[in-house]
Structures are given as structure tokens and as C-alpha cells.
N, C-alpha and C positions, 0 to 999 in steps of 0.2 A: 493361409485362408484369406481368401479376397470375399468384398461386400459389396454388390452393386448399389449404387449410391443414384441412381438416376429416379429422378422424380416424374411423379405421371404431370400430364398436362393440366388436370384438373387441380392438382397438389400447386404446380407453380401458376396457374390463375387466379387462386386462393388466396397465395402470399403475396402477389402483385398488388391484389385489390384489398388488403388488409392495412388498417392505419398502422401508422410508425407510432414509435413510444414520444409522448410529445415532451416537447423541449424544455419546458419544467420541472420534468419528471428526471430528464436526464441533469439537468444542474444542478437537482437536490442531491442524486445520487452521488454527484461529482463534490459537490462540497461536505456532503458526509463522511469519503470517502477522506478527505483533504485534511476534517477535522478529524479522525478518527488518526492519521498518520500525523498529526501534529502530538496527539495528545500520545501518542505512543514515544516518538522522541523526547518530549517533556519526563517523563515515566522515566523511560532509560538513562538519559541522561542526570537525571536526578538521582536514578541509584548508582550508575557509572562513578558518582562522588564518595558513597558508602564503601567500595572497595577498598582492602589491603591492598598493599602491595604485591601479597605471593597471590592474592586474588586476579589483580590486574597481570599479572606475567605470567597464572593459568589461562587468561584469555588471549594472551599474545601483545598484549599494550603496558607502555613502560606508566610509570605516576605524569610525566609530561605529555605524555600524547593521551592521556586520560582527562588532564586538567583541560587542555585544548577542545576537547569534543565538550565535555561537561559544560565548557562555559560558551557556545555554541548557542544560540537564540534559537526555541523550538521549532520557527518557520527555515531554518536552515539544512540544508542537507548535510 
């Protein structure tokens, strides 16, 4: 099942002459986005430390490639 996808002329003179999202709008989004993926590693990594052992080797990570992540500064990938 195919969708014709073609827009009328009136449809794309519309979006031509419509404002873009302005530039503030997208930098707040971008650093919400930024702190939102910070505080999520911070989170993980913090509970990454509360794991057992047979916890860490259900998820596939030995206690040294555990300790390695955990101690990982939250702006790090």
C-alpha cells in the first residue's frame, strides 16, 4: 500500500512563508535535552555501584568493568 506524498502548491507556499522555530527555543530544547541525559547517567551510574555480583554478570559486566563505568564523571559518555 503506497501514499501519495505530494503537497499542493498552496500547502508548500504556506510552509515557505511560515517562521522557523527561533534559535532560543531550539538551545533551550537542546540543553534540556543535555541535562536530562546527564542526570540520567548520574542515576545509573550510581546504581551500577549498588550491584552484586551475580547482578552485574545478569547484565553482562564483570565488578571491574562495573567499577570503570561507575567512576566515570556524569558528563562522560
Amino acid at each position: 500500500m503506497t501514499q501519495d506524498m505530494t503537497l499542493s502548491p498552496r500547502t508548500l507556499d504556506y510552509l515557505n512563508h511560515t517562521r522557523s522555530v527561533p534559535v532560543l527555543s531550539i538551545l533551550a530544547v537542546e540543553f534540556a535535552v543535555c541535562l536530562s541525559k546527564w542526570a540520567t547517567r548520574r542515576r545509573t551510574r550510581k546504581a551500577l555501584k549498588q550491584l552484586s555480583t551475580w547482578q552485574l554478570a545478569d547484565v553482562g559486566l564483570t565488578p571491574a568493568e562495573a567499577d570503570t563505568e561507575a567512576s566515570k564523571v556524569f558528563w562522560r559518555a
